[in-house]
DRENMIVEX-584651 format. One record per residue: residue number from 1; residue in three letters; chain; x, y, z negated of N, C-alpha, C, O in turn. Coordinates in Angstrom, 3 decimals, padded with zeros to 6 digits. Layout:
@num->NUM residuo->ala cadena->A n_east->X n_north->Y n_up->Z ca_east->X ca_north->Y ca_up->Z c_east->X c_north->Y c_up->Z o_east->X o_north->Y o_up->Z
...
END
This chain:
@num->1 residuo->unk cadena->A n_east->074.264 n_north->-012.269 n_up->-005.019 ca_east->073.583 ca_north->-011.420 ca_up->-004.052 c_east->072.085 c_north->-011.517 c_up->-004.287 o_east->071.439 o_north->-012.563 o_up->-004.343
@num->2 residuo->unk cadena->A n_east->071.458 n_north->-009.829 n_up->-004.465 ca_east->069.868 ca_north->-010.323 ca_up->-004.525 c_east->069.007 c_north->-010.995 c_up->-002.819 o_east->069.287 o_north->-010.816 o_up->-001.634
@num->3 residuo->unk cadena->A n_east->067.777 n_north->-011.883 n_up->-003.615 ca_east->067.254 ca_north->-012.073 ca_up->-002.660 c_east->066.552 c_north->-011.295 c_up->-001.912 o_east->066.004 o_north->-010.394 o_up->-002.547
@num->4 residuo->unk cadena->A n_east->066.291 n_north->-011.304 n_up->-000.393 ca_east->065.697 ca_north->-009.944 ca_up->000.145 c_east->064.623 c_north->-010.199 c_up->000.382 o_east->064.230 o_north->-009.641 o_up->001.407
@num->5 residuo->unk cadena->A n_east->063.669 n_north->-011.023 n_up->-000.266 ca_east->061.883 ca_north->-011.649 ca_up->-000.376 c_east->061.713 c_north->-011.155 c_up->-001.952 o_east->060.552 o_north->-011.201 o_up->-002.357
@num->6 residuo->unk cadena->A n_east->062.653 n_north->-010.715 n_up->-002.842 ca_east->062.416 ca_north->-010.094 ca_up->-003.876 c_east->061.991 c_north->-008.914 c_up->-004.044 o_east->062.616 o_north->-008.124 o_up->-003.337
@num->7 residuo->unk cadena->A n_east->061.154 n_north->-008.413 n_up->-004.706 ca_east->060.883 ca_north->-007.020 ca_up->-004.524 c_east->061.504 c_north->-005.977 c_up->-005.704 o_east->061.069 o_north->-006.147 o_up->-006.843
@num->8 residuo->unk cadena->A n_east->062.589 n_north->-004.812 n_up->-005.464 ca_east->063.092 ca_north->-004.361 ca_up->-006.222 c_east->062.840 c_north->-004.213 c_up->-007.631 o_east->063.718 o_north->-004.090 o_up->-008.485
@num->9 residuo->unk cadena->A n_east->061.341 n_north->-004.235 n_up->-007.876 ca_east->060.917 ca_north->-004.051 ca_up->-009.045 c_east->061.144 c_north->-004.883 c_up->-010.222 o_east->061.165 o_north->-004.598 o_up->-011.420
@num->10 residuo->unk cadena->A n_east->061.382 n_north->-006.450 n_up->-009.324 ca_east->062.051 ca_north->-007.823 ca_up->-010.245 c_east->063.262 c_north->-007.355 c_up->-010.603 o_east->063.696 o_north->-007.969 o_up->-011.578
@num->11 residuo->unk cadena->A n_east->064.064 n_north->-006.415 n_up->-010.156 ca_east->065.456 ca_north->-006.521 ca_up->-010.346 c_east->065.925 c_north->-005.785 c_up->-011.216 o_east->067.130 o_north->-005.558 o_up->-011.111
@num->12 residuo->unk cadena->A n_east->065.125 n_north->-005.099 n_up->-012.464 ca_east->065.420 ca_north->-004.219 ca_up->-013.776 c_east->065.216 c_north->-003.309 c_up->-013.107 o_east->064.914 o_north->-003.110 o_up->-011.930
@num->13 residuo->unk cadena->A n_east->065.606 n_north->-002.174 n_up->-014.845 ca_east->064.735 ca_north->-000.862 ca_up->-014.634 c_east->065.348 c_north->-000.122 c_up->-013.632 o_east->066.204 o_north->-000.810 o_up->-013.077
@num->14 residuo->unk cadena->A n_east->065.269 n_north->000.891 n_up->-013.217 ca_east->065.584 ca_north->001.398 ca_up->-011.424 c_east->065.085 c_north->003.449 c_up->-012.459 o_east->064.094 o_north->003.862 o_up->-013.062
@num->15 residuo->unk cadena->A n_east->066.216 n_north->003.951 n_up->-012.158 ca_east->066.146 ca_north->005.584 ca_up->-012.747 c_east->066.073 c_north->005.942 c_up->-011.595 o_east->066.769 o_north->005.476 o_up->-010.693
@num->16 residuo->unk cadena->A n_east->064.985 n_north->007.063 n_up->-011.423 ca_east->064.921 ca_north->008.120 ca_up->-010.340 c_east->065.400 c_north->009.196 c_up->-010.921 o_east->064.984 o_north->009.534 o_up->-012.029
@num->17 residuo->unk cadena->A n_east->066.570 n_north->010.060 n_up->-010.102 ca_east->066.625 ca_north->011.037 ca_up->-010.217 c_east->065.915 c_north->012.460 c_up->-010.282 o_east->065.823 o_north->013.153 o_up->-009.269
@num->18 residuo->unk cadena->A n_east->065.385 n_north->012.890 n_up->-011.592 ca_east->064.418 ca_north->013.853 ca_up->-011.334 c_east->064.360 c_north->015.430 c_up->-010.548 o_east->063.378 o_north->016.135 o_up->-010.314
@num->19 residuo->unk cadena->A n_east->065.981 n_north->015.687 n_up->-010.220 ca_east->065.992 ca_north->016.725 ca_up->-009.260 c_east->065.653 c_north->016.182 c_up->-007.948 o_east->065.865 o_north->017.123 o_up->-007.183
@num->20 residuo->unk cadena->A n_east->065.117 n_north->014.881 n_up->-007.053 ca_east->064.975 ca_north->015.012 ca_up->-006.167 c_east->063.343 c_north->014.862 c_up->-006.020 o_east->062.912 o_north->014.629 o_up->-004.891
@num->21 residuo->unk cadena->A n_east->062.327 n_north->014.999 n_up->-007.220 ca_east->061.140 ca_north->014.838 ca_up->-006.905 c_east->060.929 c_north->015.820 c_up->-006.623 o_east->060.234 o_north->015.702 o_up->-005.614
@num->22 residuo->unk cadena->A n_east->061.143 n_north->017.519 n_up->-006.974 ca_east->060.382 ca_north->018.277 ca_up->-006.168 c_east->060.779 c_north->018.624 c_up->-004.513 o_east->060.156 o_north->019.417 o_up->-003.808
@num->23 residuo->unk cadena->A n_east->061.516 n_north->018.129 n_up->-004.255 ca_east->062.044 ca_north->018.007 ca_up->-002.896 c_east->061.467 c_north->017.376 c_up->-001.815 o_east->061.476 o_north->017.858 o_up->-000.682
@num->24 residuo->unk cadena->A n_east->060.782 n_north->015.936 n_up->-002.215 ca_east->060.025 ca_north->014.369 ca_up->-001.814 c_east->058.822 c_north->015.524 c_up->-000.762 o_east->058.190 o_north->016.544 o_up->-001.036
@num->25 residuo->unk cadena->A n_east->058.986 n_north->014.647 n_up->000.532 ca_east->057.922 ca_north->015.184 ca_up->000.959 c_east->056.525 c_north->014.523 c_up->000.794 o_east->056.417 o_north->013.405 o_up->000.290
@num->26 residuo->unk cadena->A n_east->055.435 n_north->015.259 n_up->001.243 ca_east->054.065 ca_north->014.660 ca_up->000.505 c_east->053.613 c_north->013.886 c_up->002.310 o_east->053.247 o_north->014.593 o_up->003.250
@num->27 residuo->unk cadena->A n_east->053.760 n_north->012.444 n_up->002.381 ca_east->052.892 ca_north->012.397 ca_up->003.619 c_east->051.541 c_north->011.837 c_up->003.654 o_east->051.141 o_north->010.823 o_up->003.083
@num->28 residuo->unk cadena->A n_east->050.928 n_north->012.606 n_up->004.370 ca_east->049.399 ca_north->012.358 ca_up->004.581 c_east->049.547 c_north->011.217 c_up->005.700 o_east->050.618 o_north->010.986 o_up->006.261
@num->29 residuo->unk cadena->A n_east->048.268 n_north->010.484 n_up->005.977 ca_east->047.915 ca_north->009.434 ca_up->006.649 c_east->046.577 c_north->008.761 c_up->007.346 o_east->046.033 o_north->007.841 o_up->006.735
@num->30 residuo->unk cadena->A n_east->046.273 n_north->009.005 n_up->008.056 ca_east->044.823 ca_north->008.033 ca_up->008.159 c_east->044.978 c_north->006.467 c_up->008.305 o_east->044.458 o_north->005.423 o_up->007.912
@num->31 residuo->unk cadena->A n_east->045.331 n_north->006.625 n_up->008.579 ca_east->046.876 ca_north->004.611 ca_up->009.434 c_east->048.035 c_north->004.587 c_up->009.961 o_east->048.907 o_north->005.432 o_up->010.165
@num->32 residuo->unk cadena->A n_east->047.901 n_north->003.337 n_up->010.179 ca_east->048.982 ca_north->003.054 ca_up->010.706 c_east->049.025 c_north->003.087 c_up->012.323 o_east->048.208 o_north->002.321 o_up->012.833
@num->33 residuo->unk cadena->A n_east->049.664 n_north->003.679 n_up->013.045 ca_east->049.301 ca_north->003.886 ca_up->014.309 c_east->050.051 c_north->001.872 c_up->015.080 o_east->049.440 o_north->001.135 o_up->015.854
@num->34 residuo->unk cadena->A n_east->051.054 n_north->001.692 n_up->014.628 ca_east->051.566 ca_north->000.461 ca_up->014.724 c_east->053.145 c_north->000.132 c_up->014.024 o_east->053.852 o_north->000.869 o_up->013.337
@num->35 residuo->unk cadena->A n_east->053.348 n_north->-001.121 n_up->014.446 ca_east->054.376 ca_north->-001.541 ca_up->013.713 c_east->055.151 c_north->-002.319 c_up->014.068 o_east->054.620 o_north->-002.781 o_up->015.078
@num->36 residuo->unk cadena->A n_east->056.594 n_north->-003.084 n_up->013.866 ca_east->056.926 ca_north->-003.671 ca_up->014.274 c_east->058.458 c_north->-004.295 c_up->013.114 o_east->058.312 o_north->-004.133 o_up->011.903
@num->37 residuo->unk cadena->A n_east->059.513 n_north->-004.817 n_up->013.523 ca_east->060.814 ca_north->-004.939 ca_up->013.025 c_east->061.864 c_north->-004.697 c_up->014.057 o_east->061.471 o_north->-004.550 o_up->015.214
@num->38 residuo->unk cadena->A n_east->063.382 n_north->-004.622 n_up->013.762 ca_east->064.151 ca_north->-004.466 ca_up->014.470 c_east->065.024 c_north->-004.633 c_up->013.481 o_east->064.825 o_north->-004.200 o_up->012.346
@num->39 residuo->unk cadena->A n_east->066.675 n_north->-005.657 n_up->014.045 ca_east->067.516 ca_north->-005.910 ca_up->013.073 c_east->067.463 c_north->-005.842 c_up->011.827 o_east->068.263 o_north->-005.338 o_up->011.038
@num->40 residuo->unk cadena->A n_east->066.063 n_north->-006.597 n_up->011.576 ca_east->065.453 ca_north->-006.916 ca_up->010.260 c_east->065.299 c_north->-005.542 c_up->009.347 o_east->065.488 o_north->-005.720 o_up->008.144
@num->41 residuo->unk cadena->A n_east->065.021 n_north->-004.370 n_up->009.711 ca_east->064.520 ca_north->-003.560 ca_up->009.121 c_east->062.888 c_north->-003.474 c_up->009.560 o_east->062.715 o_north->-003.341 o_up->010.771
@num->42 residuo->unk cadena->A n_east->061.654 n_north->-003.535 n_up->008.710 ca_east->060.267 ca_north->-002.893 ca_up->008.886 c_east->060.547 c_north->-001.387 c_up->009.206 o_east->061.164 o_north->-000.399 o_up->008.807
@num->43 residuo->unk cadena->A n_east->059.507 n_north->-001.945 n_up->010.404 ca_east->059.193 ca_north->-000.263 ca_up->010.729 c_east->057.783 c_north->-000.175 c_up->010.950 o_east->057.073 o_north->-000.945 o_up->011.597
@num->44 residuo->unk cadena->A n_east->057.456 n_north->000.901 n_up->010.305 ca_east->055.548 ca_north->001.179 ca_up->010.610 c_east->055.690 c_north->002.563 c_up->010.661 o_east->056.499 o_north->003.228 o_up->010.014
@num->45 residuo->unk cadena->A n_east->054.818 n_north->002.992 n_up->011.508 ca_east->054.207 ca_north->004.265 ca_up->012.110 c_east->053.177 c_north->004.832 c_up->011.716 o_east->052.142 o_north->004.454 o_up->012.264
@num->46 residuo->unk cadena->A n_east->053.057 n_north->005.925 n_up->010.649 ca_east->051.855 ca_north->006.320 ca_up->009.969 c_east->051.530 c_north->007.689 c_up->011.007 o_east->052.423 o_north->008.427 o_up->011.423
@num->47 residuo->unk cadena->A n_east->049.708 n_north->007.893 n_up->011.403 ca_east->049.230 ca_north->008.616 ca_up->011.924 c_east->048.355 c_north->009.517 c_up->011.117 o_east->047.861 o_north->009.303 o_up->010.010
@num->48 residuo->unk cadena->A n_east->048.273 n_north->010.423 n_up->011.782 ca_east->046.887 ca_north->011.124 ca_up->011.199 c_east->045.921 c_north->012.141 c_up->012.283 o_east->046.297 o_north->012.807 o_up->013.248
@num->49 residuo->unk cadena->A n_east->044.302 n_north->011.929 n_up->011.597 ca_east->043.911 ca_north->012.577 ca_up->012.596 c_east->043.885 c_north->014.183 c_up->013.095 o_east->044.133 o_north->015.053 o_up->012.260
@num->50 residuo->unk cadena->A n_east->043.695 n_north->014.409 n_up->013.954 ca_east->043.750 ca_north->016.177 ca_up->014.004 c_east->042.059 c_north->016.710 c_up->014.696 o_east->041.471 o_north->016.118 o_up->015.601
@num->51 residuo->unk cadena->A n_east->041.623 n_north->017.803 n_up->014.059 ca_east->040.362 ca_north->018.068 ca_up->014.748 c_east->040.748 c_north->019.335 c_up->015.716 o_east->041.430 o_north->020.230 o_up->015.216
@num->52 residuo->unk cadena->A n_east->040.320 n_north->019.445 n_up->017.133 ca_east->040.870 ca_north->020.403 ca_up->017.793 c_east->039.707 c_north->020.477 c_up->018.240 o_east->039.147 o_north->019.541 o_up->018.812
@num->53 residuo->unk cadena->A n_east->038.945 n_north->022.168 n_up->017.931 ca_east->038.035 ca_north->022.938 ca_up->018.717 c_east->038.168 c_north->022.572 c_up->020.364 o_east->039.245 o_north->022.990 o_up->020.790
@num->54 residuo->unk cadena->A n_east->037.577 n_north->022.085 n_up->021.118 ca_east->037.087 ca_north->022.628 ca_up->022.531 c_east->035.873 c_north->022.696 c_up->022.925 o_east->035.037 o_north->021.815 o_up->023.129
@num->55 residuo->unk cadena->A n_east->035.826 n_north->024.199 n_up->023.050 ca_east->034.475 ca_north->024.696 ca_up->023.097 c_east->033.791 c_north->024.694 c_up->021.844 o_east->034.206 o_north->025.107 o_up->020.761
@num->56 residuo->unk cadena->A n_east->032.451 n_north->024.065 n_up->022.188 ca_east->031.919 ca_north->024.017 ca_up->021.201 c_east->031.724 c_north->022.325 c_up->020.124 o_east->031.071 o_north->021.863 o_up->019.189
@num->57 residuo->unk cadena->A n_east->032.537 n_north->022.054 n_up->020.855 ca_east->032.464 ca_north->020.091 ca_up->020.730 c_east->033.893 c_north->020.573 c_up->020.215 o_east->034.414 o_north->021.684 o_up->020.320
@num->58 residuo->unk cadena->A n_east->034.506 n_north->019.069 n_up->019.458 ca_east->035.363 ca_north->018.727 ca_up->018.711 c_east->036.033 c_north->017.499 c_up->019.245 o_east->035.412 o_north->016.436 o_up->019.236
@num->59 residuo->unk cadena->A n_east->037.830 n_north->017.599 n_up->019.927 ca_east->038.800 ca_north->016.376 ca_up->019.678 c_east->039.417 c_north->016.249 c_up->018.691 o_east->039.764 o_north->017.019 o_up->017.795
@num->60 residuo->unk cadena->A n_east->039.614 n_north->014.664 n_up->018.999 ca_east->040.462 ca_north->013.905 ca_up->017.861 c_east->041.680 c_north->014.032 c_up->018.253 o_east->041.832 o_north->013.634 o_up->019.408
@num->61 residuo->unk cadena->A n_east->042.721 n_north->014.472 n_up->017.697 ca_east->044.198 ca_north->013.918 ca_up->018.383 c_east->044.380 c_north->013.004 c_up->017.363 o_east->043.689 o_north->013.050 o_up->016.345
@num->62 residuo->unk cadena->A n_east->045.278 n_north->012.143 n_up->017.544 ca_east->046.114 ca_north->011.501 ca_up->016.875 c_east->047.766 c_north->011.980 c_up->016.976 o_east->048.400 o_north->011.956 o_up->018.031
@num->63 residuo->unk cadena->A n_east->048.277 n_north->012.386 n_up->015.757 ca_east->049.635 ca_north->012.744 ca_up->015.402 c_east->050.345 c_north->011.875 c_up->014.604 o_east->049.879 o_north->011.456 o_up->013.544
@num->64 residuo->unk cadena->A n_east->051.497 n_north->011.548 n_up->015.045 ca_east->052.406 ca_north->010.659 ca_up->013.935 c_east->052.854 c_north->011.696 c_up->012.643 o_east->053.008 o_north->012.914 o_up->012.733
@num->65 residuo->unk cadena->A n_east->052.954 n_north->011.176 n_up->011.888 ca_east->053.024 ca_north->011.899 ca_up->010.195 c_east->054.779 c_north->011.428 c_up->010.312 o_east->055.747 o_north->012.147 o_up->010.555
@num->66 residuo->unk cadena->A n_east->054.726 n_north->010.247 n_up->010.091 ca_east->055.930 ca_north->009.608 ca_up->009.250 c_east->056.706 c_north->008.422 c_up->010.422 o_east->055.982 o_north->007.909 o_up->011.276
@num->67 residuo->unk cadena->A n_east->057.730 n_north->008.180 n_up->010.379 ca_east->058.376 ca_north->006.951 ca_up->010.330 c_east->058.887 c_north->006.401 c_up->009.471 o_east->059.998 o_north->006.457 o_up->008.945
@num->68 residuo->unk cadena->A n_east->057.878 n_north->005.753 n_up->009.313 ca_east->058.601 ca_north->004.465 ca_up->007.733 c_east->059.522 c_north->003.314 c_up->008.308 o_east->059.190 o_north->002.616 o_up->009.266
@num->69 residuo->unk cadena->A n_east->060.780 n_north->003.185 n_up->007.584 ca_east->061.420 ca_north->002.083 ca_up->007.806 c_east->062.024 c_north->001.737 c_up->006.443 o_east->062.219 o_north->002.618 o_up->005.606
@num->70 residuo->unk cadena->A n_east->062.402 n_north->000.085 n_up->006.162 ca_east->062.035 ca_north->-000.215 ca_up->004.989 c_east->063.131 c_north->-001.640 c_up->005.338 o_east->063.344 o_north->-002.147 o_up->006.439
@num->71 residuo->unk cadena->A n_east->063.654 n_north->-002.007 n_up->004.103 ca_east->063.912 ca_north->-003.585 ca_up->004.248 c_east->062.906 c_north->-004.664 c_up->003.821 o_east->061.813 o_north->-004.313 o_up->003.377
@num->72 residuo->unk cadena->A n_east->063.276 n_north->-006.153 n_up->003.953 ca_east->062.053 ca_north->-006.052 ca_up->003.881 c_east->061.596 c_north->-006.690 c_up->002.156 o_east->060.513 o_north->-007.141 o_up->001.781
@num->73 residuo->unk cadena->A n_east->062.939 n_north->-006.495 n_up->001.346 ca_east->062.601 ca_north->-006.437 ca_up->-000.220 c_east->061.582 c_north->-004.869 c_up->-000.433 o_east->060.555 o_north->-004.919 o_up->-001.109
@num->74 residuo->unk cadena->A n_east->061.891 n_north->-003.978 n_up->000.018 ca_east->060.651 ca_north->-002.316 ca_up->-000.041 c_east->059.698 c_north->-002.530 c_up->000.433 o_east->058.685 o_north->-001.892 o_up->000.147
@num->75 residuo->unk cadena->A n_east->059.721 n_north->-003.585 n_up->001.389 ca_east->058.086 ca_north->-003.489 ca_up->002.428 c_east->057.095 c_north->-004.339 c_up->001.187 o_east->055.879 o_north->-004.193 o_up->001.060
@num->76 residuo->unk cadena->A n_east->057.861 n_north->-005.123 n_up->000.456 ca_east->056.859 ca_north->-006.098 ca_up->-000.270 c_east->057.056 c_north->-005.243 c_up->-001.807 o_east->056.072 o_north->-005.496 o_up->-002.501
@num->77 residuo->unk cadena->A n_east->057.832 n_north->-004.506 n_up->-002.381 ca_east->057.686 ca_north->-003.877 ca_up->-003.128 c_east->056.667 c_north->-002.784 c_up->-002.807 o_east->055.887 o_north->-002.544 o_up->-003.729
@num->78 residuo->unk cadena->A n_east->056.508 n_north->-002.034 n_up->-001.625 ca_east->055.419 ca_north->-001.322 ca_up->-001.130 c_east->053.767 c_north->-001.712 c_up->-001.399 o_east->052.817 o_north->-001.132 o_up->-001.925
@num->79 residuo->unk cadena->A n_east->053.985 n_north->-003.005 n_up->-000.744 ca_east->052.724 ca_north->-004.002 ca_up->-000.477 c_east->052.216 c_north->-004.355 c_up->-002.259 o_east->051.035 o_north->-004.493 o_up->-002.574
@num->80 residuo->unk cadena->A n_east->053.163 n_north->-004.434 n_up->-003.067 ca_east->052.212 ca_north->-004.347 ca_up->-004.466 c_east->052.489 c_north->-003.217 c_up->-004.818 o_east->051.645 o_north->-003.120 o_up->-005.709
@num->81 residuo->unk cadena->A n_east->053.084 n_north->-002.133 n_up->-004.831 ca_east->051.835 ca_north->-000.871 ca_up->-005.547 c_east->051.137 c_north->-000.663 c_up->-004.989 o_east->050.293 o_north->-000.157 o_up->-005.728
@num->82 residuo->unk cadena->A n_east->050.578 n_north->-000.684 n_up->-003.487 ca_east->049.555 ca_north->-000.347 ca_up->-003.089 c_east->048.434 c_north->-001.449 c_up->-003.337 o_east->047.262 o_north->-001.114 o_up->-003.163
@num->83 residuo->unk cadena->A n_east->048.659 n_north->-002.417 n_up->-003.633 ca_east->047.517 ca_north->-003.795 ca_up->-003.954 c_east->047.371 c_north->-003.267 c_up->-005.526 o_east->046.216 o_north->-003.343 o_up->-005.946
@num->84 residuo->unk cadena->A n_east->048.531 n_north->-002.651 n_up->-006.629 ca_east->048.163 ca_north->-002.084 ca_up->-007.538 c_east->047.302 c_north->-000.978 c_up->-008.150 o_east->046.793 o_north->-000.775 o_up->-009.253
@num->85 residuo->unk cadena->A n_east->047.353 n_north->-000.355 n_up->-006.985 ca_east->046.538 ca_north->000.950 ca_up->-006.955 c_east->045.321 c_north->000.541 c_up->-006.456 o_east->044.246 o_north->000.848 o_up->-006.971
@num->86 residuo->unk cadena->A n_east->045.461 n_north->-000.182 n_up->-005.411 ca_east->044.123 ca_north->-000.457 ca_up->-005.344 c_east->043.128 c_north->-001.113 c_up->-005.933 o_east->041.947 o_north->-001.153 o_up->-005.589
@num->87 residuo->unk cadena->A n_east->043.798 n_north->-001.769 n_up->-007.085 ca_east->043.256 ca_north->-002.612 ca_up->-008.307 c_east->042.385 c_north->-001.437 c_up->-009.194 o_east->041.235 o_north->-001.195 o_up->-009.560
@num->88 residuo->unk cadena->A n_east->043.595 n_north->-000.954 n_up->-009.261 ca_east->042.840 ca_north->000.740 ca_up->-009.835 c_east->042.136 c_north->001.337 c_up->-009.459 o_east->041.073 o_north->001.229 o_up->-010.071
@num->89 residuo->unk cadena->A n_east->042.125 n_north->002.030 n_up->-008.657 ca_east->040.797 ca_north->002.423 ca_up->-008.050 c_east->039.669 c_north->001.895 c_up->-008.103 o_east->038.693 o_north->002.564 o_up->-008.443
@num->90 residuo->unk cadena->A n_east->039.545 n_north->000.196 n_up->-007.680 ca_east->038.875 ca_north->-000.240 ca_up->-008.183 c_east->038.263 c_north->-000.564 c_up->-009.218 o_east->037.053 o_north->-000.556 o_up->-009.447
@num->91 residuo->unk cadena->A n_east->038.989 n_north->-000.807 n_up->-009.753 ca_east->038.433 ca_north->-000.704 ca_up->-011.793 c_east->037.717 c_north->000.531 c_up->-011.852 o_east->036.493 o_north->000.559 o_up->-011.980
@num->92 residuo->unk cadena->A n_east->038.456 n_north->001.594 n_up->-011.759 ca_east->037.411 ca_north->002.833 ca_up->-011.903 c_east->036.994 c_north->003.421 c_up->-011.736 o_east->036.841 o_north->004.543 o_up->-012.217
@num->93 residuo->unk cadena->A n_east->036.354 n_north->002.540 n_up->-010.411 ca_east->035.172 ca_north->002.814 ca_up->-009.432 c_east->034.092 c_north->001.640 c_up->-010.313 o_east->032.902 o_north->001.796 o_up->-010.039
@num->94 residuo->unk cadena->A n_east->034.381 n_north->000.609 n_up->-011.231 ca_east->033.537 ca_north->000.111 ca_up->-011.574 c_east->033.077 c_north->000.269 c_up->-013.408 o_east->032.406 o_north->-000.487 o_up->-014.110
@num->95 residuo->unk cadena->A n_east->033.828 n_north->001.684 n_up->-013.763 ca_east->033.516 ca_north->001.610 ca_up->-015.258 c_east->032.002 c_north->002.375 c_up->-015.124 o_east->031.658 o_north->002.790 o_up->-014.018
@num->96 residuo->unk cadena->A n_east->031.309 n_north->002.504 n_up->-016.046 ca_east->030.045 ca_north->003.417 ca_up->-016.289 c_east->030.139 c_north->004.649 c_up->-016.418 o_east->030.644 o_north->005.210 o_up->-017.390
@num->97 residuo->unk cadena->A n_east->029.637 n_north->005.210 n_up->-015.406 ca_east->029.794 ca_north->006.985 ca_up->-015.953 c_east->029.203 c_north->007.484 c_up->-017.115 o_east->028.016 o_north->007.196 o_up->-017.270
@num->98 residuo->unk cadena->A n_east->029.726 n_north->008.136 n_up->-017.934 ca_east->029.095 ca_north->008.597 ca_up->-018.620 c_east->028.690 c_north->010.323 c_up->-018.630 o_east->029.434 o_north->011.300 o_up->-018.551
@num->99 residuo->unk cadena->A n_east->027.071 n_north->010.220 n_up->-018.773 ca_east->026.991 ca_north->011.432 ca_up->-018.864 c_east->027.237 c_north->012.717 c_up->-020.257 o_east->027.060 o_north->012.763 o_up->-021.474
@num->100 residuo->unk cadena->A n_east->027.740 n_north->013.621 n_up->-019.160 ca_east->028.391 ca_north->014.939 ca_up->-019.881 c_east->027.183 c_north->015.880 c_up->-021.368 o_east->026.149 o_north->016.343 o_up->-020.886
@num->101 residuo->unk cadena->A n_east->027.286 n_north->016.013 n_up->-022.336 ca_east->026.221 ca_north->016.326 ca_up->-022.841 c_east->026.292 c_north->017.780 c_up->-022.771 o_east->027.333 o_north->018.416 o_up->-022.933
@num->102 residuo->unk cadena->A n_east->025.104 n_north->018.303 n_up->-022.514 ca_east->024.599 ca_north->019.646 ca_up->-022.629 c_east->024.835 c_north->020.428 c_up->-024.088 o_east->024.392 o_north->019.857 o_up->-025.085
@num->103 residuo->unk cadena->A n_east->025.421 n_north->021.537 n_up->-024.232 ca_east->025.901 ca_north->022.152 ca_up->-024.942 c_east->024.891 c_north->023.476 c_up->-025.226 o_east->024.697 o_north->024.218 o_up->-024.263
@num->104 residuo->unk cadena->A n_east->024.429 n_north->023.706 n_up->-026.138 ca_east->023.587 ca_north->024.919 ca_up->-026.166 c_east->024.445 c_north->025.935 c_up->-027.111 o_east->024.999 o_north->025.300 o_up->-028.008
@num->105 residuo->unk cadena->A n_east->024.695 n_north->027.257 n_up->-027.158 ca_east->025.390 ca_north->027.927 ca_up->-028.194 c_east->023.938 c_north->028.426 c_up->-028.608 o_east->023.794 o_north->029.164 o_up->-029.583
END
């Protein structure tokens, strides 16, 4: 039996089916509105903000996007691609830009 502190990614290669990527919905996010567990499934609550005209001034709503629920081998498989990506980002947020050269015909 796998362990469930393992994160799927230890457990060999894993095929996604490619007819269901154009299907995948895209969710947007600003946060997490909150979170919690229940019969050992993770659950987190992703929000996002909304700008609503009144008058001439501007509210915030807050709308839930998503309910994520997860075991908790996905929650920590989650927790490193996003520590991965954010490695990334970082890196290349720190290479040198280089500038574009001017082209004359």
């Amino acid at each position: 039996m796998a362990d469930p502190e393992t994160p799927a990614a230890n457990q060999g290669p894993v095929t996604i089916s490619n007819s269901s990527s154009e299907r995948a919905p895209i969710i947007y996010f600003d946060g997490a509105s909150c979170f919690g567990h229940h019969n050992g499934a993770i659950q987190i609550e992703l929000a996002a903000n909304l700008l609503m005209p009144v008058g001439a001034a501007v509210r915030v709503d807050v709308v839930q996007t998503a309910h994520l629920r997860c075991s908790p081998a996905a929650a920590l498989a989650l927790r490193e691609a996003l520590d991965k990506a954010l490695a990334m980002l970082k890196l290349g947020q720190q290479q040198p830009t280089e500038e574009i050269p001017v082209v004359k015909n």
